[in-house]
Residue, then its C-alpha position, 0 to 999 in steps of 0.5 A: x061178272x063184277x070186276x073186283x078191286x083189290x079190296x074184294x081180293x082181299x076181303x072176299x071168300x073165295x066162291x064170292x071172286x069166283x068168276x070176278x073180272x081183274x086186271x093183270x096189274x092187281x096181281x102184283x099189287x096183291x103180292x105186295x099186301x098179302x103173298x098167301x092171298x095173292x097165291x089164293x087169287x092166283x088159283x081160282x077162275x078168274x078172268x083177268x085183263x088190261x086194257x088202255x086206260x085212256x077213257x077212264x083217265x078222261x073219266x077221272x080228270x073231269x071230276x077231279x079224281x085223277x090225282x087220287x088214283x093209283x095205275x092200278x086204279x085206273x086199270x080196273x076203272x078201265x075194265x069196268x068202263x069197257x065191260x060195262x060191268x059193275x065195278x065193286x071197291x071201297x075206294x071213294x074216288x072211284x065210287x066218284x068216278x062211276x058216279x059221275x058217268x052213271x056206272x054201277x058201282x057197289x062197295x066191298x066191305x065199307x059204307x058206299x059212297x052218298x054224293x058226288x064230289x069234285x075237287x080243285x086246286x086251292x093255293x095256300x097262299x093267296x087262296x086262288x082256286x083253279x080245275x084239276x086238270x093232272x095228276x100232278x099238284x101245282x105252283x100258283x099261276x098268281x103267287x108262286x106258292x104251292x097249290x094242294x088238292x082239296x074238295x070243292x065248296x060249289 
């Protein structure tokens, strides 16, 4: 049984989600997007769950991703950790994340993602680099100035 992202729930025809594992928080977040779709979603076999999302927060900090990633991100993360099941979403960051651990992920509906990234803070004034460590960006440590998210060089 695959554990689906919104993307899937979106996209998918029904008999494809059939089935699919999906975390409570989606449903509201499905809502939001498209209310006849998530009436849809509603009314199929599903197998939905929460879980804590502590292992997959973990995850996410040490490629850098946890910053790029919504709760529900990380609930579906967390169930497809749990399950060991592979995870379907179009979403680059948690493709980077399954990577990273060796989780089977594929994509939804957009091109699967080739390589693995990892990210850091870069300030933009005096250019000081430091490692992602929360979910939240940074003054500069040396200069003050605002440190912003960008893809690692190494």
């Amino acid at each position: 049984m695959p554990v689906l992202d919104t993307a899937a729930l979106l996209h998918w025809p029904v008999d494809r989600m059939q089935g699919g594992i999906v975390a409570h928080s989606q449903l509201e977040e499905l809502r939001n997007l498209s209310p006849q779709r998530a009436m849809l979603v509603e009314s199929i076999e599903m197998e939905w769950m929460s879980m804590s999302t502590g292992d997959a927060e973990n995850a996410a900090a040490k490629t850098g991703d946890l910053p790029r990633l919504s709760p529900v991100d990380l609930d579906i993360l967390a169930i497809a950790l749990a399950t060991g099941q592979t995870l379907f979403t179009d979403d680059y960051s948690l493709q980077n994340v399954c990577r990273s651990v060796n989780h089977p992920f594929e994509a939804v509906s957009n091109k699967r993602s080739e390589q693995q990234w990892s990210w850091e803070l870069k300030c933009i004034g005096c250019r000081a680099t430091k490692k992602v460590d929360s979910q939240k960006e940074q003054e500069c440590d040396i200069c003050g100035s605002p440190m912003k998210i960008k893809r690692s060089r190494r």
